[in-house]
N, C-alpha and C positions, 0 to 999 in steps of 0.2 A: 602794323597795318598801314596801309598806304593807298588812296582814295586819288583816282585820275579822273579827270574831270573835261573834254575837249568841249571847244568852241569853235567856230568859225565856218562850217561849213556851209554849203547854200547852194545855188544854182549859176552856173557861168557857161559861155559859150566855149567850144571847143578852142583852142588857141590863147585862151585868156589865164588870169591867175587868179590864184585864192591861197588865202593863209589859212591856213588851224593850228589849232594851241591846245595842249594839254595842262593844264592846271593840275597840279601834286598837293597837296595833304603832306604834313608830319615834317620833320627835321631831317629827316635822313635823305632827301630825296638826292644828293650829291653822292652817294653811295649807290645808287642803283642804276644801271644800264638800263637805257629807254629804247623804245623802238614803237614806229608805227606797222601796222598790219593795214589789210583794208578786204573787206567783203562786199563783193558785187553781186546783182542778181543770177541768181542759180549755180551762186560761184561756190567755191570753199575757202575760208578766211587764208588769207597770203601776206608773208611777208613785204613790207616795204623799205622801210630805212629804219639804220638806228642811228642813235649817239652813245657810245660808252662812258661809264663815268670818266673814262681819263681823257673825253673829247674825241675821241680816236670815230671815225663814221663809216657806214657800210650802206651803199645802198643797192637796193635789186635793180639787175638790169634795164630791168623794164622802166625805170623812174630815171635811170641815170641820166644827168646832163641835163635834166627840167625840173627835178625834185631839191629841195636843200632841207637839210635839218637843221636844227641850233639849239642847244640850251639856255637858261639862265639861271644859274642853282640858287642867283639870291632872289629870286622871284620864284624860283621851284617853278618853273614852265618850260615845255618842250614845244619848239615851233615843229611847223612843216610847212614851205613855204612850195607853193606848184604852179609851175611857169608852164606855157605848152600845152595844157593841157588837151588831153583826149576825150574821144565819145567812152574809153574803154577802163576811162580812169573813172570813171563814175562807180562808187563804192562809198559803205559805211565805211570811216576810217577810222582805226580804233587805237588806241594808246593803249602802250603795257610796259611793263615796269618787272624787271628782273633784277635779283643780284647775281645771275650767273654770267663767266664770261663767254662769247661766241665771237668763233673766231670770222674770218672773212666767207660767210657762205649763208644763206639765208638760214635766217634765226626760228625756231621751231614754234611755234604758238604753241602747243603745249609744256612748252618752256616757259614760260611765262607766271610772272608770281600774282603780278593787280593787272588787273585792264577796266578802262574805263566805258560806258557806253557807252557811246563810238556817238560821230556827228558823219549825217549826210553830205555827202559832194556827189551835185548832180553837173557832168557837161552834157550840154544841148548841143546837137547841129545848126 
């Protein structure tokens, strides 16, 4: 069992940055490929970026070139660091945690083994 945990989300102007973190639960957390998702209003939960356990990263187009991800397996935390941001990024972002591998194409949510309760990120005009 494996318990995600994010932080960091809050309210920014569009163009600005914001960090969130996913906090892991348990030992194994270096075994499991990560990835963020994110749900907007009246949206359907979408892929964003992941990190594979072997480091290896995928992000959707739509985040490319403003989004970064990072691990720290000795702190069991997955950042998400977001540069640029838009009106359109505004979404719950949620963290999930998979043992399976995917390869370069947006990673399926219901693929997905743990997800955490997702933290708010609002951008404002």
């Amino acid at each position: 069992q494996v318990q995600l945990v994010e932080s960091g989300g809050g309210l920014v102007q569009a163009g600005g940055s914001l960090s969130v973190s996913c906090a892991a639960s348990g030992r194994t957390f270096s075994s499991y490929n990560m990835a963020w998702f994110r749900q907007g209003p009246g949206k359907e939960r979408e892929f964003v970026v992941a990190v594979r356990r072997s480091g290896s990263v995928y992000y959707a187009d739509s985040v490319k070139g403003r989004f970064t991800i990072s691990r720290d397996n000795a702190k069991n935390t997955v950042y998400l660091q977001m540069n640029s941001l838009k009106l359109e990024d505004t979404a719950v972002y949620y963290c999930a945690a998979t043992r399976v591998y995917y390869g370069d194409s947006d990673w399926p949510a219901g693929g997905m083994d743990y997800w955490g309760k997702g933290t708010l990120v609002t951008v404002s005009s």
